[in-house]
C-alpha positions in Angstrom: 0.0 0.0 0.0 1.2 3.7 -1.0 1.4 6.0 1.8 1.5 9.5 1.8 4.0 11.9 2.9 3.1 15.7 3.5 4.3 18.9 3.0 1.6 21.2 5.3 0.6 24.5 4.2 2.5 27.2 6.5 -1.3 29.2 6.7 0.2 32.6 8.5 1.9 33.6 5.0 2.8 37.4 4.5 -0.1 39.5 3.9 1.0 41.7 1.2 -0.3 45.3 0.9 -1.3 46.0 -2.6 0.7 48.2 -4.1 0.3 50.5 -7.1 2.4 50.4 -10.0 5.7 51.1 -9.3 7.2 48.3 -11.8 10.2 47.6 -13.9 12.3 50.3 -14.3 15.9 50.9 -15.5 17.0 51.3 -11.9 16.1 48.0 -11.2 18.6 46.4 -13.1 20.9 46.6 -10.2 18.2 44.7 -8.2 18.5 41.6 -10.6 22.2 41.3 -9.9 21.5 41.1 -6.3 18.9 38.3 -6.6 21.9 35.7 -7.9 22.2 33.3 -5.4 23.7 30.0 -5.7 21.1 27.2 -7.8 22.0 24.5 -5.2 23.5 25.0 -2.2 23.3 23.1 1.3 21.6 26.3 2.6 18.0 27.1 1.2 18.7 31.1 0.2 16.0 34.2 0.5 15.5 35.6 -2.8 14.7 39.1 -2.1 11.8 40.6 -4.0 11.5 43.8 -5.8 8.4 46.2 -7.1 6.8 45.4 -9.9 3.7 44.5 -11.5 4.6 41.9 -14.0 1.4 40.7 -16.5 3.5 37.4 -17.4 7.2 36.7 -17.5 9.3 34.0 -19.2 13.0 32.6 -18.5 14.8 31.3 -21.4 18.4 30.6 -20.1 21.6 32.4 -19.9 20.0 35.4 -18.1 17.5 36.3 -21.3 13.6 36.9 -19.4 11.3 38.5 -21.3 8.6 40.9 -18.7 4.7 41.8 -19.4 4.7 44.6 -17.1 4.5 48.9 -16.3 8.1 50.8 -16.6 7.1 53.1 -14.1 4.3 54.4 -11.5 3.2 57.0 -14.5 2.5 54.7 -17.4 -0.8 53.8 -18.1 0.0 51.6 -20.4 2.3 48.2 -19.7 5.0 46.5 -22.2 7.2 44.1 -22.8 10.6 44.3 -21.5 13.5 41.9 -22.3 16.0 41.5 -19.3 19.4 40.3 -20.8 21.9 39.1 -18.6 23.5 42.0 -17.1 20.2 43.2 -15.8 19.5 45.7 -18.4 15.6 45.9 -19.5 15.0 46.8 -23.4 11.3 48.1 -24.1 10.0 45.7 -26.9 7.5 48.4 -28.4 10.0 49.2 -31.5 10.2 46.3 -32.9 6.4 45.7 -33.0 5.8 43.6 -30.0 3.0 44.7 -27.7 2.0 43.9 -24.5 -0.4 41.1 -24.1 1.3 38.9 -26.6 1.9 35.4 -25.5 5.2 34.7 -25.3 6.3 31.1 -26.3 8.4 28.6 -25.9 12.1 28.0 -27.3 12.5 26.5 -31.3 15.7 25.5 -32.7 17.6 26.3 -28.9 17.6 30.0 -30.0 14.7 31.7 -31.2 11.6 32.8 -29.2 8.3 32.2 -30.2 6.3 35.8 -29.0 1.9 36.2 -30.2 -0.8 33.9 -30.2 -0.2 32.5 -33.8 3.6 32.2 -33.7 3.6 35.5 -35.8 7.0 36.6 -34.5 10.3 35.2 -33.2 13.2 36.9 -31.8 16.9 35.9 -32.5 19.1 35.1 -28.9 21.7 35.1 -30.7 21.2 38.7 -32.1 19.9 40.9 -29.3 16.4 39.4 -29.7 16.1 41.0 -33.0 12.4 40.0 -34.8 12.8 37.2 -37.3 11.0 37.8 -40.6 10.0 33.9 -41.4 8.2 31.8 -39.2 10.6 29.5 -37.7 8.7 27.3 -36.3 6.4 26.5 -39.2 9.2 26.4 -41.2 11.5 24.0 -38.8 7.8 21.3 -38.6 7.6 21.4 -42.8 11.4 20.8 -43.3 11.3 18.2 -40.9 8.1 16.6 -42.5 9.7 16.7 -46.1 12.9 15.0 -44.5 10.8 12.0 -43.0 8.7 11.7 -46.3 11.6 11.7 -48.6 13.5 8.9 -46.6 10.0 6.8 -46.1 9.4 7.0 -49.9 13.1 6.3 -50.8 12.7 3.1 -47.5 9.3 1.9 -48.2 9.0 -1.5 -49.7 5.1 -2.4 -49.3 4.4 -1.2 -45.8 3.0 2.3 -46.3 0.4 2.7 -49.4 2.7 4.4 -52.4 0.0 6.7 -53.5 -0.3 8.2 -50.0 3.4 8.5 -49.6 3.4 10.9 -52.5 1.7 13.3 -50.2 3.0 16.0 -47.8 1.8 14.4 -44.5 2.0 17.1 -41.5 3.1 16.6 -38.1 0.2 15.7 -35.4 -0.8 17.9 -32.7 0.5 16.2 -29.5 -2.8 15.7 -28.1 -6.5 16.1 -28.0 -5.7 19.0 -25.7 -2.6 20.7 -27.3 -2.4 21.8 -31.0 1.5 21.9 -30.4 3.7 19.6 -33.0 6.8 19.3 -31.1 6.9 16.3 -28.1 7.4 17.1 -25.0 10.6 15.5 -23.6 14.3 16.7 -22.6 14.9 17.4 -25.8 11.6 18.8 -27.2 12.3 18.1 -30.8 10.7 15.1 -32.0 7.6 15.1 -33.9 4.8 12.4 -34.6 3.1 11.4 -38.0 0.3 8.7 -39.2 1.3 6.8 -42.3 -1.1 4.7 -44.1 -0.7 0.8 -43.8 -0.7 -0.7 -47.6 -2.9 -3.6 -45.6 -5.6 -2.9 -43.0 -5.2 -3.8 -39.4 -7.5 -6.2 -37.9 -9.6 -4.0 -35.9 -9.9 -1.7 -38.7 -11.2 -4.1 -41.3 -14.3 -2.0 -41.0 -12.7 1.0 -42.1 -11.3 -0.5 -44.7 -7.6 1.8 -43.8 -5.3 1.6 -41.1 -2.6 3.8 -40.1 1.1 3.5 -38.3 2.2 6.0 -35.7 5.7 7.2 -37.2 8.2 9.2 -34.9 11.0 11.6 -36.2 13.7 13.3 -34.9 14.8 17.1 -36.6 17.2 15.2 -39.5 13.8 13.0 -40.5 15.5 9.6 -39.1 12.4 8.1 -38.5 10.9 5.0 -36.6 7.7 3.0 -37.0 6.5 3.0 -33.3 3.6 0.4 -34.4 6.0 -2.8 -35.2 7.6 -4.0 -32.6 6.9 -5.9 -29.8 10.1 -6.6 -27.9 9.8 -9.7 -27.0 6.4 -9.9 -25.6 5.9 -13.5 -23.8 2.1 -15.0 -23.9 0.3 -18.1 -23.6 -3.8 -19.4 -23.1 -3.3 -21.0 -19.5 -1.7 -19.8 -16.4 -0.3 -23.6 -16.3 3.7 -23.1 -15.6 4.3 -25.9 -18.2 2.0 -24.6 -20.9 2.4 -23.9 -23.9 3.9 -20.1 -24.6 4.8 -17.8 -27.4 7.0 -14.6 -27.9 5.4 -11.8 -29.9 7.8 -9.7 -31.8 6.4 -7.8 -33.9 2.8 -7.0 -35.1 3.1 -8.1 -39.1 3.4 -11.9 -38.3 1.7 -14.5 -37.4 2.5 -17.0 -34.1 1.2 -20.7 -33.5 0.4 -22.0 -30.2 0.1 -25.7 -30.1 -2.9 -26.9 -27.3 -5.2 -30.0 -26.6 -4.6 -31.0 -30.1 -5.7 -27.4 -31.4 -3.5 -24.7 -33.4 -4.4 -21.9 -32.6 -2.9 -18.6 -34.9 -1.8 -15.5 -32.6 -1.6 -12.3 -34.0 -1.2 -8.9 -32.0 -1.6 -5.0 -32.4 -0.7 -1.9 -30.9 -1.5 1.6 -31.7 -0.7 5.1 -29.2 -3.3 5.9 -26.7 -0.9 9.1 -26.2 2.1 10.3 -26.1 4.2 10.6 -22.3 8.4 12.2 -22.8 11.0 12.0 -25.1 14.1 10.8 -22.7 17.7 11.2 -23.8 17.6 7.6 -25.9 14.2 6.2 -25.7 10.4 7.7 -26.3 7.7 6.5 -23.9 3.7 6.7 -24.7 0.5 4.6 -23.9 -0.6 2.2 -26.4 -3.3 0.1 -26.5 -2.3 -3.5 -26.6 -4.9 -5.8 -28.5 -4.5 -9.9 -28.9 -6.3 -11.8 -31.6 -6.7 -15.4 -32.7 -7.9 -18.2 -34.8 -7.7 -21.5 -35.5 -4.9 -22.8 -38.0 -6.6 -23.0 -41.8 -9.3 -20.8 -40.4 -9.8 -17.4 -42.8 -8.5 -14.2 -41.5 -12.3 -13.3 -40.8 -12.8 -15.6 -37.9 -9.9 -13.6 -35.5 -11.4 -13.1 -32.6 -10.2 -10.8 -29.5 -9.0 -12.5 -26.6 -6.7 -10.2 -25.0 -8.5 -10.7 -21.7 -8.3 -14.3 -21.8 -4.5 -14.8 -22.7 -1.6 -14.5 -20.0 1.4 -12.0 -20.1 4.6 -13.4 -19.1 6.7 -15.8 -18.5 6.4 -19.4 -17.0 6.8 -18.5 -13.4 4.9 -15.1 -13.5 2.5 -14.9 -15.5 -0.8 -12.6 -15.5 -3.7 -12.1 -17.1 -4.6 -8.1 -17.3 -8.2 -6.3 -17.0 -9.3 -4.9 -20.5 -10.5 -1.4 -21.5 -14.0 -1.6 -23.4 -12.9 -1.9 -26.5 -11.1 -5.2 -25.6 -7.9 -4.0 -25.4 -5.1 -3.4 -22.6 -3.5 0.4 -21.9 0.2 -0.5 -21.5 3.4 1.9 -21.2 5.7 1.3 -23.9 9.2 2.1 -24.6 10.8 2.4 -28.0 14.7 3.0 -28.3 14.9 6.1 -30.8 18.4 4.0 -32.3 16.8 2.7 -35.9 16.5 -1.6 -35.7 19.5 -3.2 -38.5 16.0 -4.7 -39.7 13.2 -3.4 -41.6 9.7 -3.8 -41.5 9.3 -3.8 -45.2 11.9 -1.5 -45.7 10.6 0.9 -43.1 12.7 1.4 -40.1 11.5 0.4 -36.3 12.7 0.8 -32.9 16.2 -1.0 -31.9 14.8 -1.9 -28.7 11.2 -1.9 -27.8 9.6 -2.8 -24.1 6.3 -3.4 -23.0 5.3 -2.7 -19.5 1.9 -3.4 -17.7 0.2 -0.8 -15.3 0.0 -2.9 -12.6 2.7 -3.8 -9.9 5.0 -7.3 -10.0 2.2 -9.9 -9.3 -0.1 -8.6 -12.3 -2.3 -6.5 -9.7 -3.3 -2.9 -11.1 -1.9 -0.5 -9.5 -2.6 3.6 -9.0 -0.3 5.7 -11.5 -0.8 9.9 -10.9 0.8 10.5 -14.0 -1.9 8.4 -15.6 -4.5 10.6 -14.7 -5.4 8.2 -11.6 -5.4 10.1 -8.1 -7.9 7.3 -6.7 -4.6 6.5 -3.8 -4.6 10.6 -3.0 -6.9 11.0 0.0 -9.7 13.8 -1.2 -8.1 14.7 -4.8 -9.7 16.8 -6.6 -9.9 17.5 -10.4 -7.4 17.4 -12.5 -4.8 16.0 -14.7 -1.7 14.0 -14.5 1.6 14.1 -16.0 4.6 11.2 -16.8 8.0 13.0 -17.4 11.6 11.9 -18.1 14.8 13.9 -17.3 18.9 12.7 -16.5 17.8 11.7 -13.1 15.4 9.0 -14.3 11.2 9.2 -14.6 8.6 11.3 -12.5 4.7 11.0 -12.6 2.7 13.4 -10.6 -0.8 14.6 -10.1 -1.9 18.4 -10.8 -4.7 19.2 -8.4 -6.5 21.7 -9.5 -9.6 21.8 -7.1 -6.8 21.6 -4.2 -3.8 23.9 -5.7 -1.8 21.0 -5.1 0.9 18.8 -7.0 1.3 15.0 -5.8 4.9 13.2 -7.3 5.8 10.2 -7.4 9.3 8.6 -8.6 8.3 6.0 -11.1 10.1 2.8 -12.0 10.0 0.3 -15.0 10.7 -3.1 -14.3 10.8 -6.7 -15.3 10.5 -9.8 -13.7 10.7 -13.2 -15.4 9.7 -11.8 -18.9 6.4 -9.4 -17.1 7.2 -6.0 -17.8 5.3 -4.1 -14.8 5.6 -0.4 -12.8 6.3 0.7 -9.8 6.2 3.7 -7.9 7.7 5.2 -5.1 6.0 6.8 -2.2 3.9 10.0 -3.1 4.5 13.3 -1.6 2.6 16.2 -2.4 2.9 19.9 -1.7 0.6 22.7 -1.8 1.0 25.5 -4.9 0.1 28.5 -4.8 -1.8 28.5 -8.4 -2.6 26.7 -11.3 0.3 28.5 -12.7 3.0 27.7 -9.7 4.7 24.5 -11.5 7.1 23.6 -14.1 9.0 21.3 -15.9 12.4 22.6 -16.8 14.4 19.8 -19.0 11.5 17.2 -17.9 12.4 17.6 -14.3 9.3 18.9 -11.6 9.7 22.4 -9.5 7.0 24.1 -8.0 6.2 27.5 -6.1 5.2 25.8 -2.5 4.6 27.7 1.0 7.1 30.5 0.2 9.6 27.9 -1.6 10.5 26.9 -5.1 10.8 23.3 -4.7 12.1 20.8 -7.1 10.8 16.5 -6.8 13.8 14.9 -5.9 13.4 11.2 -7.9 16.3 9.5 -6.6 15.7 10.8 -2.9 11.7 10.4 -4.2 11.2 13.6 -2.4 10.4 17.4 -2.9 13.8 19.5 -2.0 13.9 23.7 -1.3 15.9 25.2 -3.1 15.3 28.7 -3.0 12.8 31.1 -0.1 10.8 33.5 -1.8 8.1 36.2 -1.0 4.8 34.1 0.4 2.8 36.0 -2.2 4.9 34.8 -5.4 2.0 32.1 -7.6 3.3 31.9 -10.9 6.8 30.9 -12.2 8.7 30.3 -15.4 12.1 28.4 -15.2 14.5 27.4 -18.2 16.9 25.8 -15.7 17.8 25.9 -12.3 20.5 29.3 -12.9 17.3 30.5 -14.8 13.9 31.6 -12.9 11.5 34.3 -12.6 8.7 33.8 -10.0 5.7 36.9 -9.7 2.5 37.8 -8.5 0.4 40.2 -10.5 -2.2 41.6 -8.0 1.0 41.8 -5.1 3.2 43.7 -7.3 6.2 41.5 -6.7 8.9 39.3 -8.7 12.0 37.8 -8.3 14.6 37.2 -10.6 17.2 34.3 -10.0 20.0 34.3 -13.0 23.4 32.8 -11.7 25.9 33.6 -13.6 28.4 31.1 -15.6 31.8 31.6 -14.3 33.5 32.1 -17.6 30.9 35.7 -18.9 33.0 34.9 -22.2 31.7 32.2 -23.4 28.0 32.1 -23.0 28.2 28.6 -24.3 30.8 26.9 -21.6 28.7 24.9 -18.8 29.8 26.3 -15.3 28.8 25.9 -11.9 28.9 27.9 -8.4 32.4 26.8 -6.6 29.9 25.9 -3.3 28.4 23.6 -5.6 28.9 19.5 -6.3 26.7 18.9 -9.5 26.8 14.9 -10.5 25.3 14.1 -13.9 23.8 15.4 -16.8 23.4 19.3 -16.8 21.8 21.3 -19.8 23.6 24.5 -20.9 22.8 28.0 -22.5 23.1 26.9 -26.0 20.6 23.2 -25.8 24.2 21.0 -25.4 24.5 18.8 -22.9 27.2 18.6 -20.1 28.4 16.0 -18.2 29.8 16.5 -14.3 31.7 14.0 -12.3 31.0 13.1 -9.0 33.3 15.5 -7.5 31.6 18.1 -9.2 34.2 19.0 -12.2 33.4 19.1 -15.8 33.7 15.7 -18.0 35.8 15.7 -21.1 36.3 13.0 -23.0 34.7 9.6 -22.8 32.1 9.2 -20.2 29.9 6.5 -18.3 26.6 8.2 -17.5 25.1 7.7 -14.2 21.9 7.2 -15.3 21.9 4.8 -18.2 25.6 3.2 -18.0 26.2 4.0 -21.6 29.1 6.1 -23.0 28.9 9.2 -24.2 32.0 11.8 -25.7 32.6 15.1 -24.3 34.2 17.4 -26.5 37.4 20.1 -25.5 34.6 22.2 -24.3 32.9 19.8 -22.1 29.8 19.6 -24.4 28.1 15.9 -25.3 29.2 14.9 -29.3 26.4 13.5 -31.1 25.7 12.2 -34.9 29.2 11.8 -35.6 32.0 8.9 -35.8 35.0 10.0 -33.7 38.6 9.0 -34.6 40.2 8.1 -30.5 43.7 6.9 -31.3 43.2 5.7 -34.3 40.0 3.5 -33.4 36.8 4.7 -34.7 33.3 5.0 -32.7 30.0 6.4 -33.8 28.2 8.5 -31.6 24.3 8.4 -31.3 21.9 10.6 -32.1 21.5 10.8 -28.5 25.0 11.0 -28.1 25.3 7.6 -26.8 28.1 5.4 -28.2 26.6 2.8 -30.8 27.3 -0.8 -31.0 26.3 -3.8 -33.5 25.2 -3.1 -36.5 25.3 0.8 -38.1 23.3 2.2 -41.2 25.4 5.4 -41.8 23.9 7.0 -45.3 23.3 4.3 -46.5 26.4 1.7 -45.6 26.4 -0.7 -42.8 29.2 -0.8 -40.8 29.9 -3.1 -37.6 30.9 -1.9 -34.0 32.0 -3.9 -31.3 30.9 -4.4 -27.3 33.6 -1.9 -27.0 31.9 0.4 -29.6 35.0 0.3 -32.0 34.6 0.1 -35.5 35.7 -3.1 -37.4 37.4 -3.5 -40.5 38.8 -6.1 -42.8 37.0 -9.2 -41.0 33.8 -11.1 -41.2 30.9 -10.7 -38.7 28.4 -13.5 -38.7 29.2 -14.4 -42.4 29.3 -10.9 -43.6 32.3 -9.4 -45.2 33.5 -5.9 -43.7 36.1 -3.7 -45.8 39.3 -2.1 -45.2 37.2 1.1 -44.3 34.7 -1.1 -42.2 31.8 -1.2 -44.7 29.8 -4.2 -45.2 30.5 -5.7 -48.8 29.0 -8.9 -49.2 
């Protein structure tokens, strides 16, 4: 059983006076520099607050905020200010941007998105000049002409020809949110539906089916609607009965009982989309088993996903079905392309299946799932599964409440039953709907006069920084990176800690007080490694958090997409920066790394012939 633990609600907070508008003026740009205080020290810091009323406020990393707000007591009107790093505030009106316009999120690590239809984007790269195009729209079509051209050039009888002609636009991400671009660490992979040349079972009625393609910014592509991993089921819960493995979703499997052959056949298709992680993608997918009896005709499959059991021989479960006869799993899919096709079309390297229910096939209470049934008087609301360095966090926003319940959350397997598990839940009270974010997929929230961040390895929320009791809304791009306000109040704070090299903007630094470990996202969108005594990694690395290697350059910055000459011995590094081993498509030649990741050459791998330069010949 989950228990709770509890963060109470400190009900004597300051009672602010209102104030009028005495807001963001030039003078308070010395006020900023003030406010830096160490992201993660032993000591939870006061952030001091200053005057202002602030409409809405962004952070977008290396000390860039952008400010809805008054410049002074006498203006009647309010603007938008950018706040670069030294503190300096820039009225927005000349270059056409007016208060009231929404301002967006990152594209491309370096533009801002800024007005309720995208209409404008501002260069961090170039004193937030305005872009002319529209960045965005043209980043999602270029990307969508990159994935078409390499399905059309891939496809061998998978996809329907005539529809591959056809420019096929990215999907929104959900029912609820017309945005193109997943959410996840990286925040740059997109989501497509291809038609299947032959129809799905369940969609026999529809005469059409289609496959849930995913696609990173170059257009290297997977199927996510193929493979099964290796997906374990048989028709009794008898430890020495008969069993198959399900790999993928095209073929067909035979299970031999009582004399009968019976023909297994299975489908999956995305219930909806959770985080992009640094190597893998993770969504819900419905899970649907069919059969029929050997020389029967395709027309007699019949569903019996609640009658089969997942698993292996000595734990084995059957699983409660959703209405439609199908089971919601959790399924991850390795973004690294499989050396096999599904008819030319390219599918996950490694794919896992994972049950929503605990270790002994009993269902179990996810937040992130949209399930607060185990929270004692939630309210209404919506949950959230996100991935970040650390590992993966679900949580429940209570919006009835004003508060956020986490959870550290756990993929496992146990004798071929991939299940979850979840830690503890905590939750904290927020002071709005707005008082929570999820900087590089990792939770922080505005909490009793703190800005608290979930903790997943500790599988707790820690301070981090004290703040006015009035602050409700916050924006952070990192933890050096964070602007927390309250309108009515007339109060912000603004938290930018300084890199300790101000020359290079692009250099990953941290606070001498501090001992970062892991993973660390700079300025720029590269990625940064830091040992365990806190000092930059260069070179070849061994993350803490996935045990693969990875290749810092001189710079400390993660390589990726490249092959990397290290004394003579080349590697290829991952999209995901990861170092790759096995089999390598690289434009079109397959090449052949070791366990050690090193490239061979003039040798034969499992009857195939590599070159002098390491490409397969024959």
């Amino acid at each position: 059983m989950m228990v709770k633990k509890t963060i109470s609600k400190n009900s004597g907070g300051n009672n602010m006076i209102h104030r009028s508008k005495k807001i963001i003026c030039m003078a308070m740009a010395a006020a900023v520099c003030s406010t830096c205080v160490p992201a993660i020290a032993a000591e939870v810091k006061y952030v001091d607050s200053q005057d202002g009323k602030v409409l809405s406020a962004k952070a977008y990393g290396n000390g860039i905020f952008l400010i809805d707000g008054y410049k002074n007591d006498d203006d009647n009107d309010s603007a938008i200010y950018y706040v670069d790093k030294n503190g300096k505030y820039t009225n927005m009106d000349k270059d056409g941007i007016e208060s009231g316009d929404k301002l967006g999120d990152k594209v491309q690590g370096h533009y801002i998105e800024i007005g309720d239809n995208g209409d404008k984007f501002l260069d961090m790269n170039n004193n937030l000049s305005v872009v002319d195009d529209n960045v965005k729209d043209n980043m999602l079509d270029d990307i969508a002409t990159k994935v078409r051209k390499k399905i059309k050039k891939d496809n061998d009888g998978r996809y329907d020809e005539e529809y591959c002609e056809d420019f096929i636009e990215a999907e929104a991400k959900s029912a609820n949110d017309s945005g193109k671009l997943l959410n996840g660490c990286f925040g740059n992979w997109t989501h497509y539906k291809y038609k299947l040349s032959d129809s799905r079972i369940s969609d026999k009625d529809e005469s059409e089916s289609y496959s849930d393609v995913y696609s990173d910014v170059d257009g290297n592509y997977i199927d996510g609607d193929y493979s099964l991993g290796k997906l374990k089921v048989s028709l009794s819960d008898q430890t020495t009965g008969a069993s198959v493995t399900l790999k993928n979703t095209d073929d067909t499997y035979e299970i031999e009982e009582d004399g009968v052959t019976h023909v297994i056949k299975a489908e999956i298709k995305e219930n909806e989309f959770l985080t992009e992680a640094y190597a893998d993608l993770y969504r819900t997918a419905d899970l649907t088993i069919y059969e029929k009896t050997k020389g029967e005709s395709d027309d007699n499959y019949k569903n019996i996903t609640g009658d089969v059991y997942f698993g292996g021989s000595k734990n084995k479960h059957q699983i409660k079905t959703n209405d439609d006869g199908s089971v919601t799993v959790i399924e991850k899919m390795s973004k690294e392309q499989s050396f096999d096709t599904a008819d030319g079309i390219k599918y996950p390297k490694d794919t896992q299946i994972y049950f929503v229910t605990d270790e002994d096939g009993e269902d179990i209470h996810v937040l992130g799932l949209n399930d607060a049934s185990k929270v004692s008087g939630a309210g209404y609301g919506f949950g959230v599964i996100t991935s970040s360095a650390a590992g993966m966090t679900s949580f429940y926003v209570d919006l009835q409440n004003l508060k956020v319940d986490a959870e550290s959350l756990y993929l496992k397997n146990k004798n071929g039953y991939g299940y979850v598990d979840t830690s503890e839940y905590e939750d904290a009270d927020i002071e709005g709907t707005g008082a929570w974010a999820l900087p590089g997929g990792d939770l922080w929230c505005l909490s009793d006069g703190r800005i608290k961040e979930w903790n997943i390895k500790e599988e707790k929320f820690d301070d981090k920084y004290k703040v006015d009791h009035s602050m409700n809304k916050i924006s952070i791009e990192d933890a050096d990176n964070i602007i927390v306000w309250n309108e009515d109040d007339e109060v912000y704070s603004i938290i930018y800690n300084k890199p300790q090299d101000q020359n290079n903007q692009n250099t990953a630094t941290t606070d001498d007080n501090i001992n970062k470990y892991g993973w660390a996202q700079n300025a720029d969108g590269s990625w940064s490694y830091y040992n365990e005594d806190g000092s930059l990694a260069k070179g070849w690395v061994k993350s803490n958090t996935d045990n693969k290697w990875y290749n810092m350059d001189e710079n400390g910055h993660m390589s990726s997409n490249k092959w990397l000459n290290d004394n003579g011995k080349w590697y290829y590094l991952n999209q995901d920066g990861s170092m790759a081993s096995g089999w390598l498509n690289d434009n079109g030649k397959w090449y052949y790394l070791d366990e050690s990741g090193k490239m061979l050459s003039n040798t034969v791998v499992n009857g195939y012939k590599l070159d002098n330069s390491g490409v397969w010949v024959g």
